[in-house]
N, C-alpha and C positions, 0 to 999 in steps of 0.2 A: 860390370857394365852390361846390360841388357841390349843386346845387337836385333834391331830385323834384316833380313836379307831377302832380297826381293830379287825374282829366279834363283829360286835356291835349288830349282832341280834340273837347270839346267849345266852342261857340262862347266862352264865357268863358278858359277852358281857354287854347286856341289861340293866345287874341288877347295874353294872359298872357309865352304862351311866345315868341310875336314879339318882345316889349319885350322880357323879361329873357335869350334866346337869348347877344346878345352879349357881354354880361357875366360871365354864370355858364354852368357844367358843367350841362345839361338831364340827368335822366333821367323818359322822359314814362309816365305807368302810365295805362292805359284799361279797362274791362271788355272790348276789345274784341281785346288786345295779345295775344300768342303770351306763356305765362311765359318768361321770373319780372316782366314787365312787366304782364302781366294782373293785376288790381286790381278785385273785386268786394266792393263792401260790404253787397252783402246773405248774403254769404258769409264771413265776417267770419273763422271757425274756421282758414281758411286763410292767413290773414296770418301771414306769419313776418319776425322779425329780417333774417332777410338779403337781404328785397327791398331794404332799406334801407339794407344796408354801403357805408360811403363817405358817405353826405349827411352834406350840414351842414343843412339847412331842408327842411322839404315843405311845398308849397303844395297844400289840399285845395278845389278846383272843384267836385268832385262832390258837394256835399251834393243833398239831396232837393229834389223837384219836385212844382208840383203833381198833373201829370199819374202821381207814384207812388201815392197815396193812392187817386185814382180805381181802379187794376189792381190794390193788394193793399195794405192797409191798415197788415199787420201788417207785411208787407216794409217800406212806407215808412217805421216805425217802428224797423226794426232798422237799418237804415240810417243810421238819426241819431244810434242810441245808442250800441245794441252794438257796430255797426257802426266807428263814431267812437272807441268806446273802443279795440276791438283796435288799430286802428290807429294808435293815439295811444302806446297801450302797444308796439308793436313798432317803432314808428319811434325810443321812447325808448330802447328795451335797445338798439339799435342804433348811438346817438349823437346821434341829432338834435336838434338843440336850439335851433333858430327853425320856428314854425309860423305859417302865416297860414291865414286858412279865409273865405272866402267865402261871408257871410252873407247876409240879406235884410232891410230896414228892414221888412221886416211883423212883426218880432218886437218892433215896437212898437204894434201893437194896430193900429186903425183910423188910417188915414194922413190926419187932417185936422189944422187949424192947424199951427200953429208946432211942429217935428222937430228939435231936438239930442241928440247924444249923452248930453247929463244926462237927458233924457226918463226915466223907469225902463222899463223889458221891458212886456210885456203882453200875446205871444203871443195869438192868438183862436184861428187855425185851426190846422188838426191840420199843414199846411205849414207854418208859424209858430211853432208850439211845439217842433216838429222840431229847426229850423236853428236855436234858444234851446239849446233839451238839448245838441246839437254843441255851440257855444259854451261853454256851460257845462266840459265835457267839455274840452277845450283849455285853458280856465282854470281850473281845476284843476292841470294843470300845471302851470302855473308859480304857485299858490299855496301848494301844500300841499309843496312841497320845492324852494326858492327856494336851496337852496346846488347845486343841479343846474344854475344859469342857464340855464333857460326862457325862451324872451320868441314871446308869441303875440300879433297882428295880426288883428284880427277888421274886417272890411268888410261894412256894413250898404249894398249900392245898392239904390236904389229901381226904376228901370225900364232894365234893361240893355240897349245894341242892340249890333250890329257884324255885320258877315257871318259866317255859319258855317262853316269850313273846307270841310266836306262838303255843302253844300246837298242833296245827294241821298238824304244821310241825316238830314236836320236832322227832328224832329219835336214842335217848341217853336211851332208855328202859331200856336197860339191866345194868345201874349201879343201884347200890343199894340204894340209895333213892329215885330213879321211878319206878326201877322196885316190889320194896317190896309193896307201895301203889297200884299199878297197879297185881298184885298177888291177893291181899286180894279180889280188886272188882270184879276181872273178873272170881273168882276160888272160894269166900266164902274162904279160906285156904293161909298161906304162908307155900312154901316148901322148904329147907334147904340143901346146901351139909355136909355130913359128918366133923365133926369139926368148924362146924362154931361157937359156942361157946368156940374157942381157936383162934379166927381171931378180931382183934379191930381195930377199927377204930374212927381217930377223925372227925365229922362232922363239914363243917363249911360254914355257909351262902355265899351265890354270896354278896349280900347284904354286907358283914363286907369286902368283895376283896374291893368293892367299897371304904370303908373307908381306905382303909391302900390306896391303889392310890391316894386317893383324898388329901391325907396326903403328902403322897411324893411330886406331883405334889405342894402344900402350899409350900413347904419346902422350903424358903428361899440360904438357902446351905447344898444339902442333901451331902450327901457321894459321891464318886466316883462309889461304887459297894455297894447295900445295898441288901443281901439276906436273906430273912425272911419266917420264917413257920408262916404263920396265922392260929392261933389257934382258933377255937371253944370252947364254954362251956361246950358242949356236948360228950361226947368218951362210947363208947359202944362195945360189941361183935354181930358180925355180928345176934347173936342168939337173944341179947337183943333188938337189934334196930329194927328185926323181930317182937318182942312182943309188943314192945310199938306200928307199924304199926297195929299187928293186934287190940291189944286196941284203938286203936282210930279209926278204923275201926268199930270194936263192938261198941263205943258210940256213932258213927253215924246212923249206920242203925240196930242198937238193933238187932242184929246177931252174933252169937260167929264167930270166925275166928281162928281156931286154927294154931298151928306152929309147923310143923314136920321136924323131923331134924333125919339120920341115925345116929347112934352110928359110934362114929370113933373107929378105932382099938389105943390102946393106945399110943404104939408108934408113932402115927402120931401127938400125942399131946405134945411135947417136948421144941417149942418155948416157952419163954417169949411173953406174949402181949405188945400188942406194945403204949407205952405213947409217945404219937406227944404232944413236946412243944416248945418252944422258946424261943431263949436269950432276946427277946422283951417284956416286961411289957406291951407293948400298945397297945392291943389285941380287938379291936369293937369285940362287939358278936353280930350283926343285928341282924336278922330277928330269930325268937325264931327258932326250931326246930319240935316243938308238933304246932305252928302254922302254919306253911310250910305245917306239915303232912296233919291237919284239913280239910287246902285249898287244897291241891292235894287229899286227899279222896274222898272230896268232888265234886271236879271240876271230876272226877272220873267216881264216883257212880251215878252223874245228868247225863254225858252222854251215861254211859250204859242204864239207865233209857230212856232215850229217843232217844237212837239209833245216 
């Protein structure tokens, strides 16, 4: 089977293309690629059919971020739709006929209590309601002409980590499994907002996306529409996932690292925490969690050490 993978250089991306590499025919499309490999969806009028000749599936990484909404609002908006459509539409005149796409469980509204995929949608933020429209946009396919055999794979993870192929290009800081390591070494300290010891989260490897893709893609006769939470082993409050950064911080460089967090006002602690599961039994746990951390503290702390 001949796969394209679109952000293939990014950290999900990558870790994607590690797993499925030896299985399947790669071709990787980036914004950053020399054509006919170059792939920008905010430029959407330039997609054509024959980036596409030859695949049998494309896996799409790059949907939106929050960090696009903050630089252009309306960019991060064509991105998810227009964007999503072109591409959906030229990968179809082209042949392809299994998609997975790389969603986000926030398109289930506020991430508290009990998370299955029966949940209904509920998008909030303008992020959220993005990575839904894709979605949406994908299944469409395979609903509204179902003697085409379609079959699209939608993955809702909650809190993604792994190393970024590029560290030196990486610019995802600010989610919580880089920015916590990245806290500890550059500050000796992780700092807290109010309540984050009533905020959970499930973490789950780029590494274990790779397997549930690598899976579908195997899949002799998947479903028509298969939407799945991949779950991790790991779920923590934002306060605990702090603490264990900064202990493994303290085991590396035999220095405490403490964790300061404001006192919330009571009231503001009234959610349920939120248990992300799934109807799916078949759950890879890649890449560990405390080993991720190990390696980013580390890959870290040697280059503050040496500038």
């Amino acid at each position: 089977m001949n796969v394209g993978i679109l952000g293939s250089s990014g950290m999900i991306g990558s870790a994607i293309c590690k797993v499925v590499e030896s299985s399947f025919s790669l071709k990787k499309f980036s914004r950053k690629a020399d054509p006919p490999l170059r792939l920008d969806l905010t430029t959407p009028q330039v997609i054509t059919p024959q980036q596409f000749s030859g695949l049998d599936a494309l896996v799409h990484c790059a949907g939106v971020v929050d960090e696009d909404f903050s630089q252009d609002l309306s960019q991060a908006y064509l991105k998810g739709t227009a964007g999503a459509k072109y591409l959906l539409n030229a990968a179809l005149e082209a042949g392809v006929r299994r998609f997975v796409y790389i969603s986000s469980a926030h398109i289930y509204g506020p991430l508290n209590g009990r998370i299955t995929e029966e949940n209904p949608p509920a998008p909030v933020s303008d992020y959220a309601i993005a990575h839904y429209a894709t979605e949406q946009i994908f299944r469409q396919a395979a609903v509204r002409a179902p003697e085409n055999d379609v079959h699209v794979l939608i993955l809702r993870p909650c809190a993604t980590y792994g190393m970024p192929e590029a560290l030196d290009r990486f610019n995802r800081w600010s989610l919580v499994p880089f920015y916590f390591p990245k806290q500890a070494v550059e500050h000796g300290k992780i700092s807290l907002l109010p309540g984050s010891d009533s905020v959970a989260r499930n973490f789950v490897s780029a590494e274990a996306l790779g397997h549930h893709v690598a899976a579908f893609l195997s899949d002799p006769a998947p479903p028509a529409i298969l939407v799945k939470n991949p779950v991790g082993p790991y779920s923590a409050t934002i306060f605990d996932f702090a603490k264990l950064c900064g202990t493994i911080y303290e085991d590396l460089v035999g220095q405490p690292c403490p964790v300061a967090m404001p006192i919330a006002s009571p009231e503001s602690n009234t959610s349920p925490l939120l248990d992300y599961r799934s109807l799916y039994t078949d759950q890879p746990p890649g890449e560990d969690i405390k080993t991720y951390l190990t390696q980013m503290t580390t890959y870290l702390h040697r280059t503050a050490c040496h500038g």
